[in-house]
C-alpha positions in Angstrom: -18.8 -5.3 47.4 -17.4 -8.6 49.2 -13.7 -9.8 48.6 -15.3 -12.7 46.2 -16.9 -10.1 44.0 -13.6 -8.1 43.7 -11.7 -11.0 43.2 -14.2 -11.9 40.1 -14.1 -8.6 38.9 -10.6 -7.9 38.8 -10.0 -11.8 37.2 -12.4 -10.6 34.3 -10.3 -7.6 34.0 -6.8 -9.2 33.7 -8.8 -12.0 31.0 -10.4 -9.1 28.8 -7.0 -7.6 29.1 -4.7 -10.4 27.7 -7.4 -11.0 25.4 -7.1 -7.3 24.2 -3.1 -7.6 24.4 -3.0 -11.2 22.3 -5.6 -9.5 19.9 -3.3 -6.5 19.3 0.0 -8.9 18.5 -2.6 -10.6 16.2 -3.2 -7.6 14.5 0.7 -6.5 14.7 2.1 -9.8 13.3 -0.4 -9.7 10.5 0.4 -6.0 9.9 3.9 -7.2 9.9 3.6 -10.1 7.0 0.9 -7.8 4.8 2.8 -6.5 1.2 1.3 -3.1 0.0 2.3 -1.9 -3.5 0.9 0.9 -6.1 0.4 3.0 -3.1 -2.2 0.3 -1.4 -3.9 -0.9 -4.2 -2.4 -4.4 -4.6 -1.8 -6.5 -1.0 -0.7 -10.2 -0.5 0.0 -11.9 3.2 3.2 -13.4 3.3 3.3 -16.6 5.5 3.6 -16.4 8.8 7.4 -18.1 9.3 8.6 -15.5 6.8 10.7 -12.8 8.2 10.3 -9.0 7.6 13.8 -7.4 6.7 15.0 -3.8 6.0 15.6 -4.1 2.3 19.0 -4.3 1.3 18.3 -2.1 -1.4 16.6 0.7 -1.9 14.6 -0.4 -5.4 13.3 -2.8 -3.1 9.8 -2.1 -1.5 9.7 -5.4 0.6 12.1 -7.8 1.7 11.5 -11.0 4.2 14.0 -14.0 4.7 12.8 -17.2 5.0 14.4 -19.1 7.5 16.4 -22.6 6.1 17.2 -25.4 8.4 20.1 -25.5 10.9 23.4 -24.6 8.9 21.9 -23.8 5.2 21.4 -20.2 3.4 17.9 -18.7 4.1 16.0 -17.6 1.3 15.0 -14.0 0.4 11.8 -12.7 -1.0 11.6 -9.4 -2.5 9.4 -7.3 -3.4 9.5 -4.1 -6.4 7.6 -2.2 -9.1 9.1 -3.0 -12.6 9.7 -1.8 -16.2 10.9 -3.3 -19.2 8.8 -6.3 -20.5 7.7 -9.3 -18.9 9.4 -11.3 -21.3 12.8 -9.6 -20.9 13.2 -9.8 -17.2 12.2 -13.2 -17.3 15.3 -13.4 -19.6 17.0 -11.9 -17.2 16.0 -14.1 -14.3 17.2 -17.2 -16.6 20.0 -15.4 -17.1 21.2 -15.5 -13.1 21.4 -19.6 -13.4 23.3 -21.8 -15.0 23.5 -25.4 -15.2 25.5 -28.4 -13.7 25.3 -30.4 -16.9 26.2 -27.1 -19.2 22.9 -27.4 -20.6 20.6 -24.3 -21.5 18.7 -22.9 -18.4 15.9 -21.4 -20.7 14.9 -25.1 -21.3 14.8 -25.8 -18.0 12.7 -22.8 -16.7 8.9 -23.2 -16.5 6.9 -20.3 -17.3 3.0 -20.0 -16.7 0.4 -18.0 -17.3 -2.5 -17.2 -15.1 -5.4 -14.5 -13.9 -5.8 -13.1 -10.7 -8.7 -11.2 -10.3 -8.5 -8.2 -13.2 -4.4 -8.9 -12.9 -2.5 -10.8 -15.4 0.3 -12.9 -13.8 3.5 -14.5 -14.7 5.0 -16.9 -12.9 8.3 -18.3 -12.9 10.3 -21.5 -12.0 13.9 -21.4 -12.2 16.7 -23.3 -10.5 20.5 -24.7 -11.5 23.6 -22.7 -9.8 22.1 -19.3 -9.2 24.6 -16.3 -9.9 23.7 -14.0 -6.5 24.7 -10.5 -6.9 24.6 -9.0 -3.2 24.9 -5.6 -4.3 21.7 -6.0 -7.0 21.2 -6.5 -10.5 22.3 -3.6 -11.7 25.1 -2.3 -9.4 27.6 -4.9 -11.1 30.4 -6.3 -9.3 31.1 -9.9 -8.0 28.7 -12.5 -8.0 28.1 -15.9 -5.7 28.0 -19.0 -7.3 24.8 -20.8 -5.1 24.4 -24.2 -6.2 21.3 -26.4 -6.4 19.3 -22.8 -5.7 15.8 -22.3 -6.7 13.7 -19.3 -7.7 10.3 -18.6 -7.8 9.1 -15.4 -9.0 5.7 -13.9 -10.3 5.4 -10.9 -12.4 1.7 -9.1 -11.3 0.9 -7.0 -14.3 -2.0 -4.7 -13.4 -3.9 -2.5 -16.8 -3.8 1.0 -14.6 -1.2 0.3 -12.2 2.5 -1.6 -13.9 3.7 -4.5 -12.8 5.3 -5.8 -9.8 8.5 -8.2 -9.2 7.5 -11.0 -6.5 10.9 -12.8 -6.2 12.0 -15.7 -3.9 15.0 -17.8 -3.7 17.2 -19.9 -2.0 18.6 -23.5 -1.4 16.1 -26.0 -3.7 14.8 -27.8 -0.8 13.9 -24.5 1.1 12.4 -23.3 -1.9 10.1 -26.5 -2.4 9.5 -26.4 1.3 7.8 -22.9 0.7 6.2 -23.4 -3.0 2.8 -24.0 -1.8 2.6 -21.1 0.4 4.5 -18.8 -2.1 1.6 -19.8 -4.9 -1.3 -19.1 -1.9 0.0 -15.5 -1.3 0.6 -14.7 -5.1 -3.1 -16.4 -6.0 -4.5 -14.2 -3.3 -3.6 -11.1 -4.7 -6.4 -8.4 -4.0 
């Protein structure tokens, strides 16, 4: 075999190679962003600039931040299998805001209704001052006043399988920023 040959061979080599290595960090960072609930049987993709986080809780299944601009809160995304109805924890959710002017939150909220496949789901637009609770809903304790805070949330009620929480908030403009691909991943529900 001359020199040239080798030289050809080995360059094919290192090009399947990095094509092999780029195609495995494909399939790792897509690993990465894929949500699995009811033991597989319901996925979604989160977008690609959202970040994967240990859950700071551990009712929480998933958990990614999304990263806000230069010297502004990121927003959190979380992921869990619910009880109780879908109208009381969107109750709830209003609940966690209040609003600037004093008026009522519940007027504020938007609440709609849509199918997904076989799925009912319920999703939810809230935003005012948003009372955070870092140690959960339920552990009580202080809360964070976060003003001009947004929340978008979907309730995925499956007939054999419960429902799931989809929850994201964060700063309003962070929150806008992201709507569209929130609403992608919730609509592409399998």
């Amino acid at each position: 075999m001359s020199f040239r040959s080798c030289l050809c061979a080995a360059l094919s080599m290192a090009v399947l190679c990095g094509t092999a290595s780029v195609s495995l960090a494909d399939e790792k960072k897509a690993a990465d962003q894929t949500i699995s609930v009811a033991e597989g049987k319901i996925t979604l993709t989160a977008p690609e600039n959202w970040v994967r986080k240990v859950p700071r809780s551990r009712i929480v299944e998933h958990e990614f931040a999304i990263p806000g601009e230069k010297g502004t809160d990121d927003g959190r995304f979380t992921v869990m299998g619910a009880s109780g109805t879908v109208d009381a924890n969107v109750e709830r959710w209003i609940g966690q805001f209040s609003q600037p002017d004093g008026s009522a939150t519940k007027n504020k909220a938007k609440t709609t209704k849509k199918t997904v496949g076989k799925r009912e789901v319920h999703v939810v637009d809230i935003a005012g001052t948003y009372k955070d609770a870092p140690g959960g809903p339920f552990a009580g304790g202080k809360t964070i006043d976060r003003e001009d805070y947004r929340m978008l949330a979907a309730i995925i009620v499956d007939p054999d399988l419960g429902q799931y929480f989809f929850k994201f908030y964060g700063p309003a403009k962070l929150v806008a920023k992201n709507e569209k691909e929130f609403l992608k991943m919730i609509e592409g529900a399998k």
